[in-house]
Structure formats: C-alpha cells, structure tokens
C-alpha positions as CSV (number, residue, x, y, z in Angstrom):
1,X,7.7,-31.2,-14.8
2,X,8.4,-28.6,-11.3
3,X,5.3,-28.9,-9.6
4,X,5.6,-24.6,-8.4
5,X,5.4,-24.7,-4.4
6,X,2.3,-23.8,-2.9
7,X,2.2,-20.1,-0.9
8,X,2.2,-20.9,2.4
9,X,-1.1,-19.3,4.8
10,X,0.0,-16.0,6.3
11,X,0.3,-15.6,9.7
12,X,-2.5,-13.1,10.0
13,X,-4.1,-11.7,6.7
14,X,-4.9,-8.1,5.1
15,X,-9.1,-8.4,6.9
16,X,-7.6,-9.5,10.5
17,X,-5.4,-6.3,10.3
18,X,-7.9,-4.3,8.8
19,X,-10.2,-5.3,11.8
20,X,-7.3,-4.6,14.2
21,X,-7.1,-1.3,12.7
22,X,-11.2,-0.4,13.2
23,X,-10.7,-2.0,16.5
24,X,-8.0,0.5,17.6
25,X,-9.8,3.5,16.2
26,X,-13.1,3.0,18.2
27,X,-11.1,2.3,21.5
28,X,-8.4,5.0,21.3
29,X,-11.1,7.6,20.2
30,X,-12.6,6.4,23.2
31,X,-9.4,6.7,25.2
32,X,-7.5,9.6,23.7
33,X,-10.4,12.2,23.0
34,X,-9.9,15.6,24.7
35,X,-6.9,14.0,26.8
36,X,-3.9,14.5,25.0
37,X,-1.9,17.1,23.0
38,X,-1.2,16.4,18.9
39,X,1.4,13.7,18.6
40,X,3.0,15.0,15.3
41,X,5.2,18.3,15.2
42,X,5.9,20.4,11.9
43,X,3.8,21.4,9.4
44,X,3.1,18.1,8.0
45,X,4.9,14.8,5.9
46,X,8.4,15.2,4.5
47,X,9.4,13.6,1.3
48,X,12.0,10.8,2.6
49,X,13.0,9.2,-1.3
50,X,11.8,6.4,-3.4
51,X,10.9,2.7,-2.6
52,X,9.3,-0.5,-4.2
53,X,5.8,-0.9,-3.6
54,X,4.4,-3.2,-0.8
55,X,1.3,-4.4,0.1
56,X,-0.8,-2.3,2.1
57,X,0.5,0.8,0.6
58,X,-2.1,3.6,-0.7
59,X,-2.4,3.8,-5.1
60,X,-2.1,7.6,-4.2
61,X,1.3,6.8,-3.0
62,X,3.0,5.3,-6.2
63,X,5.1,7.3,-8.3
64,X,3.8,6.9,-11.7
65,X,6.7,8.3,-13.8
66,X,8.9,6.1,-12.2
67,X,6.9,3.3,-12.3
68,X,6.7,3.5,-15.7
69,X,10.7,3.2,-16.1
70,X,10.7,-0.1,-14.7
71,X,7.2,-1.0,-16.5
72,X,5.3,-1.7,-13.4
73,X,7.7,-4.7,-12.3
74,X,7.6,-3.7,-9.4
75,X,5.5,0.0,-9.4
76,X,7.4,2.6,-7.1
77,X,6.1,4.9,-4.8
78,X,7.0,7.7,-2.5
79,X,7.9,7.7,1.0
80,X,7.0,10.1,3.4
81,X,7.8,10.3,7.0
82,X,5.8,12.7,9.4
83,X,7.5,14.3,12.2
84,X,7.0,12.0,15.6
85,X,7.6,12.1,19.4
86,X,7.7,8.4,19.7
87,X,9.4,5.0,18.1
88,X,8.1,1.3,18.4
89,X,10.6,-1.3,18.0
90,X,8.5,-4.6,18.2
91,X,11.1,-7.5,19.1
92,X,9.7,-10.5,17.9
93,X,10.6,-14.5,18.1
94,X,10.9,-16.0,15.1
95,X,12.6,-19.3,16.7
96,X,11.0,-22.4,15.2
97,X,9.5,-23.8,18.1
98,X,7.1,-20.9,17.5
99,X,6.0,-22.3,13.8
100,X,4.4,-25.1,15.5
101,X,1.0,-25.7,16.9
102,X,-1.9,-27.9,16.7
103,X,-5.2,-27.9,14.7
104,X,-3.6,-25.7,12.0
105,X,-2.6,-22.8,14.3
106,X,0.4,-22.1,15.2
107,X,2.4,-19.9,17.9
108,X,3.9,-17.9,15.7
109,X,0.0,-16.7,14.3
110,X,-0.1,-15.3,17.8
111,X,3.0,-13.4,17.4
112,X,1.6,-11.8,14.1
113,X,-1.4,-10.6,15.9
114,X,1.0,-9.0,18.6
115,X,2.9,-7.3,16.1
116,X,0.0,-6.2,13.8
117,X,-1.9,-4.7,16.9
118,X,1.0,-2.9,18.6
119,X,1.8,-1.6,15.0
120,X,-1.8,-0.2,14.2
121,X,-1.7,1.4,17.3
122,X,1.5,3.1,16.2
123,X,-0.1,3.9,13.5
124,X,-3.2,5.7,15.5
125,X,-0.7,8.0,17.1
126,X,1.2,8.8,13.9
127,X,4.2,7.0,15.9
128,X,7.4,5.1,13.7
129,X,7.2,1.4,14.0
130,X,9.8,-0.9,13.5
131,X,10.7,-4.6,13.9
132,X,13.3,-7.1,15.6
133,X,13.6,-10.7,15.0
134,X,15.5,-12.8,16.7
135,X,16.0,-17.2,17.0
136,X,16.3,-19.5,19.0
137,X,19.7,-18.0,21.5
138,X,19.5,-14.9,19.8
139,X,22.0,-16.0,17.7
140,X,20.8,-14.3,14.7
141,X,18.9,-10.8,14.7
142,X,17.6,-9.0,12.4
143,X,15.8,-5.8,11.6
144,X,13.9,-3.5,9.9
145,X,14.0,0.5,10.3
146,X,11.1,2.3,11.7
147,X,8.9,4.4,9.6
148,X,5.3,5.9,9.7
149,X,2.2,4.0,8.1
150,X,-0.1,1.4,7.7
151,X,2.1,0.1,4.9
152,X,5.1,-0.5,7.2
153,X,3.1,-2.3,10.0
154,X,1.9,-4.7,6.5
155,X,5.7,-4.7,5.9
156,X,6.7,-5.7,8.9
157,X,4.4,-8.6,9.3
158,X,5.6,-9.9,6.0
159,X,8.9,-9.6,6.9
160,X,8.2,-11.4,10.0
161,X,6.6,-14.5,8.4
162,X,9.4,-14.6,5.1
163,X,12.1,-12.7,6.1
164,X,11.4,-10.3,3.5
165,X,13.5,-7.1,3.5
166,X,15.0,-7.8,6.8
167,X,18.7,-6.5,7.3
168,X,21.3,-8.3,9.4
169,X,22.0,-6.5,13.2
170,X,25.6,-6.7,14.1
171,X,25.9,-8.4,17.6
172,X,27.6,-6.5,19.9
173,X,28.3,-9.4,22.8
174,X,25.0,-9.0,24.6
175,X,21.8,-8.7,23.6
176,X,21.0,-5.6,25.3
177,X,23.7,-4.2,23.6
178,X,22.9,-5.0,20.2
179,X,19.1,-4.1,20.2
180,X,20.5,-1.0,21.5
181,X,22.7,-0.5,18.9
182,X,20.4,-0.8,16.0
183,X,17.7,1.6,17.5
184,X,18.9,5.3,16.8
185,X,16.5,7.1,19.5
186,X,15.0,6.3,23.0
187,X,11.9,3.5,21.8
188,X,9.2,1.5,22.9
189,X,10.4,-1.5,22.7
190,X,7.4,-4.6,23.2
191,X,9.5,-8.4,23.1
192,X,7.1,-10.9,21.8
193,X,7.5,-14.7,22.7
194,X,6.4,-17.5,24.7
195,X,10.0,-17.7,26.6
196,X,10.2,-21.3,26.4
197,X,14.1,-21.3,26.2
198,X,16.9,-21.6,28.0
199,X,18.6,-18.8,29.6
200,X,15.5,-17.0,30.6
201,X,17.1,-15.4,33.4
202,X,20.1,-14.1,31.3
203,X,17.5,-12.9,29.2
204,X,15.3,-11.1,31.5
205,X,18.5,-9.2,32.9
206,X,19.5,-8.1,30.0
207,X,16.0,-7.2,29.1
208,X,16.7,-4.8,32.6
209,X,19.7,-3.7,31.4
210,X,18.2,-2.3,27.7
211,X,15.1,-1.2,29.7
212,X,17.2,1.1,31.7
213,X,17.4,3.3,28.2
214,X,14.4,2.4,26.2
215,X,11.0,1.6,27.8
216,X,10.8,-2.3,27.7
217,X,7.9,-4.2,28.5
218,X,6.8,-8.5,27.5
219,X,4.3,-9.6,26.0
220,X,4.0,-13.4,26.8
221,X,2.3,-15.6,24.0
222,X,0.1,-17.8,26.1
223,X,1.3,-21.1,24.1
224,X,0.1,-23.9,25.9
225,X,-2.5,-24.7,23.5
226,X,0.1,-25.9,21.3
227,X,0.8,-28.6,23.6
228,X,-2.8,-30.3,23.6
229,X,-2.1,-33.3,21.7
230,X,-4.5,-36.0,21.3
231,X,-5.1,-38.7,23.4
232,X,-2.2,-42.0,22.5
233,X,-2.8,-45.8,23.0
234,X,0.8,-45.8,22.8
235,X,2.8,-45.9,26.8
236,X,6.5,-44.3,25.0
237,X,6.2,-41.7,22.2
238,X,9.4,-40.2,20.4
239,X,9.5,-36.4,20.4
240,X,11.8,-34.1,18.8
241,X,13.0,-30.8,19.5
242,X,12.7,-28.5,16.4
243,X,15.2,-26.1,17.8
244,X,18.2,-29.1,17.9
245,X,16.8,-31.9,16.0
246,X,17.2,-34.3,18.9
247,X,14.8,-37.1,20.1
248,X,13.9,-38.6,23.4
249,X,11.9,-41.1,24.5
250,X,8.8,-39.7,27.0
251,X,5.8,-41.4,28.7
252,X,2.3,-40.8,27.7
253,X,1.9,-38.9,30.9
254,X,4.7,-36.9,30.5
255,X,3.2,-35.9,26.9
256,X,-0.3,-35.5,28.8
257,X,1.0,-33.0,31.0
258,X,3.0,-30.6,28.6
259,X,0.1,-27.8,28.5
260,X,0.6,-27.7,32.3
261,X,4.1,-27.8,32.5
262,X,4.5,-24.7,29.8
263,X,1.6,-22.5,31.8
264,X,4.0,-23.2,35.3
265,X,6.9,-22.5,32.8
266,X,5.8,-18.8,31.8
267,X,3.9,-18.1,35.2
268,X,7.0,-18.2,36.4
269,X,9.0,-16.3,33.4
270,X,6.1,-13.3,34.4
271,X,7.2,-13.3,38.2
272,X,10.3,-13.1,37.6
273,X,10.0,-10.4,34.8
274,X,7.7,-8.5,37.5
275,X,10.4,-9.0,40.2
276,X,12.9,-7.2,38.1
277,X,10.6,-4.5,37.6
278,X,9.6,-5.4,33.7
279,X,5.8,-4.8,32.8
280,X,4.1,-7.9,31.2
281,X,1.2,-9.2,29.2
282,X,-0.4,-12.5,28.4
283,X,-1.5,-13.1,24.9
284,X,-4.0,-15.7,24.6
285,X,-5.1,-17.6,21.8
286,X,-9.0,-15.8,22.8
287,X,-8.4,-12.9,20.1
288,X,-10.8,-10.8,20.7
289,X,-10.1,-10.5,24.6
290,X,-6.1,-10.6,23.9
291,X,-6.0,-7.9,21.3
292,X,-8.2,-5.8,23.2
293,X,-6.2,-5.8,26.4
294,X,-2.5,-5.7,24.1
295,X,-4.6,-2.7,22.9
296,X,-5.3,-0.6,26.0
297,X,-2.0,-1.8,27.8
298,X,-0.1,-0.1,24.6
299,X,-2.4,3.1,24.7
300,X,-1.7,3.3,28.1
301,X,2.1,2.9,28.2
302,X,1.9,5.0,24.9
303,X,0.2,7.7,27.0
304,X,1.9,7.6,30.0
305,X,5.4,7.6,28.2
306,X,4.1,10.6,26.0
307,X,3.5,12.8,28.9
C-alpha cells in the first residue's frame, strides 16, 4: 500500500498573515491619516472575468451558478480589479540554498514573511501586487500577474512555496531585461534574498539598470542564523552545496565560522548596493522588529513614490 505524502509546513500560515494584515492597519492609519489623497481612481471595482477559487478569497466572492456547473470541484468566483496608481512586483529567491535552515526554520520562511508583508501593505493602499521568482543564476523565472486583494497576496505566497499557478518569463539575455519585460507598467519592484551567490556584482548592476525604469530597492534576508550549527567532536566534516551537489572537505573551524563569514558576505552585498545608489533592508529572523521596519520602509517609499 502508497503511504500518501505528508503536506509539507507552509512557509508562513493564514494567522501570521492575518496578524501582518492588523499590524499594517494600525501603523499605516497611524502613518497615512490626513496625509495623503485616495489611492483608487473611478467609481469603484470592475468585473475582470472568472477564476478558480483560492484560499484567502472572500465566500461573497464565489460565483454560485458557476460553481454549481463544476459541482464545487473547485467553486469559482469573480474577479474584480479596482482602479490603481501603483504596482508591486515582489522578486523573490526561491534558489534552494534558501529551503534550508536550522532548528526547523528555514531562509526561505523569512522570504514568506517579506512577501506576505510588502503584499498586505499593497493591499492597505488598494495597490496590484504581483510576484517574481527566480533560482539559483536566474536561470529560471517565473511569474504571476498583479492583481488587487488579500486573496492574491495568499496566492502569491502559495505560489512561492509550491510553485502553484506560476507562468514561465521568457528570458530576454539579461536579467534586467526580462523582469522588465514581464511587468506591463512602471512598478515597485522589492528583490528578496540573502545574496549568497555568485555574480553579485553582475547582479546588482543590472538591478541599476532595471532601477533606472521601475523603482527598485533590496531587501536582504539576514541568513546567518542558518549557519549556527552545533558544536562537532569531529576536526574534518563533509559539506555539500545544495545548489551543485558537490562536497568538500572543511575544518571544524571553518564550519564554526560560517555565521560570520555570511554577515561580512551581505554587509558587503549592502555597501555595494548603497554605492550604486540601490535602497536596502535587513530582514532578521526577530519578526516582530523586521516586519515592522519592512513595514514603514514600504509605506514610506509607497508614499514618497505616490507623490
């Protein structure tokens, strides 16, 4: 008998974006109140077409007539999309280095949290929000379209973690170029990772180059933590790099000394981001204090850009 695979733990659940969500409304009420015109134009939501439920969408939404055609498997609702002045496009690694981690959390959890709180507070100002994956090289990205609503931000973090509903981006040569390419309008355009890869400094200029026409800033997932591993008897330990598949022999202080070496790594990714005129911020595995500053930097730049 198939023993049925277990579900794997998401990245960040329904309650951690709920409390995102509450956490965005107090602190942009805060910020916003009295200081800033209506970020929606129109007379309200325009009826965009049909779509298969996902999670996180409202019961008002579904489209019970339709539903029924398909008996419930899945149920259908409607799509609406509300007029905006602004796009997110969230560009997230989904390389494999960041599926790892120690104590049962990983990098990638850190991502999730990047993604769900820039998206709520997308969601706060009524703005589309979209999503861009890429590995390890960029040698695969993928996408999903922008679109209003709690439901897409859900969506998009499901998509992150499975791959779900993503569509394949057509490279273009560079990777300025094909990020560029996919978005239709000028964006906001937040790239999550810890930038432990080669070719950082190809990366960061053409980061430049894309920021010349969208507004571009990083948001560095603080991911030395993952590199705290217990203490070893042992003088040699084999490693292996995820990304390749290929070993190597290191010393136990070499293995000691990894949490160090990948803080110096992205201290320096940041001053060199900064030096070619790129806006960054460090997400930390504190929650609390790393959501609410990803929060105010994004209200801020959201604000600034808006006016």
């Amino acid at each position: 008998m198939k023993v049925p695979a277990e579900e794997p733990e998401p990245l960040i659940n329904l309650s951690q974006v709920s409390e995102i969500e509450l956490l965005i409304v107090k602190m942009m009420g805060q910020v916003t109140t009295g200081e800033h015109r209506s970020r929606s134009k129109g007379s309200g939501f325009d009826y965009v077409g049909l779509r298969d439920w996902q999670p996180g969408d409202r019961a008002s939404s579904i489209d019970w007539p339709q539903s029924t055609l398909r008996n419930f498997s899945p149920f259908v609702v409607r799509e609406y999309a509300q007029p905006s002045t602004a796009t997110v496009a969230a560009v997230a690694d989904t390389s494999l280095s960041t599926r790892c981690g120690i104590d049962g959390v990983s990098i990638a959890a850190a991502v999730a949290r990047a993604i769900a709180t820039i998206g709520m507070s997308a969601v706060f100002f009524q703005d589309m929000f979209g999503l861009i994956t890429f590995d390890a090289g960029f040698r695969r990205v993928q996408a999903l379209r922008p679109h209003v609503g709690k439901g897409q931000v859900i969506h998009c973090l499901d998509a992150y973690q499975t791959g779900a509903g993503l569509q394949e981006v057509k490279h273009a040569g560079a990777i300025s170029q094909t990020i560029a390419g996919f978005l239709r309008r000028t964006s906001l355009v937040p790239v999550i990772s810890d930038f432990l890869f080669d070719g950082i400094d190809d990366v960061i200029h053409e980061l430049v180059l894309l920021n010349s026409i969208h507004d571009v800033f990083l948001v560095v997932i603080d991911s030395g933590f993952a590199f705290h591993v217990p203490d070893v008897h042992a003088e040699w330990i084999s490693v292996v790099d995820v990304e390749s598949g290929q070993s190597r022999i290191a010393s136990r202080d070499t293995i000691a000394d990894l949490a160090n070496r990948t803080a110096s790594w992205q201290d320096e990714v940041e001053r060199k981001a900064r030096e070619a005129d790129l806006d960054v911020l460090r997400f930390g595995v504190d929650e609390a204090r790393s959501t609410l500053s990803l929060v105010r930097f994004t209200a801020e730049r959201r604000l600034r850009k808006a006016s």
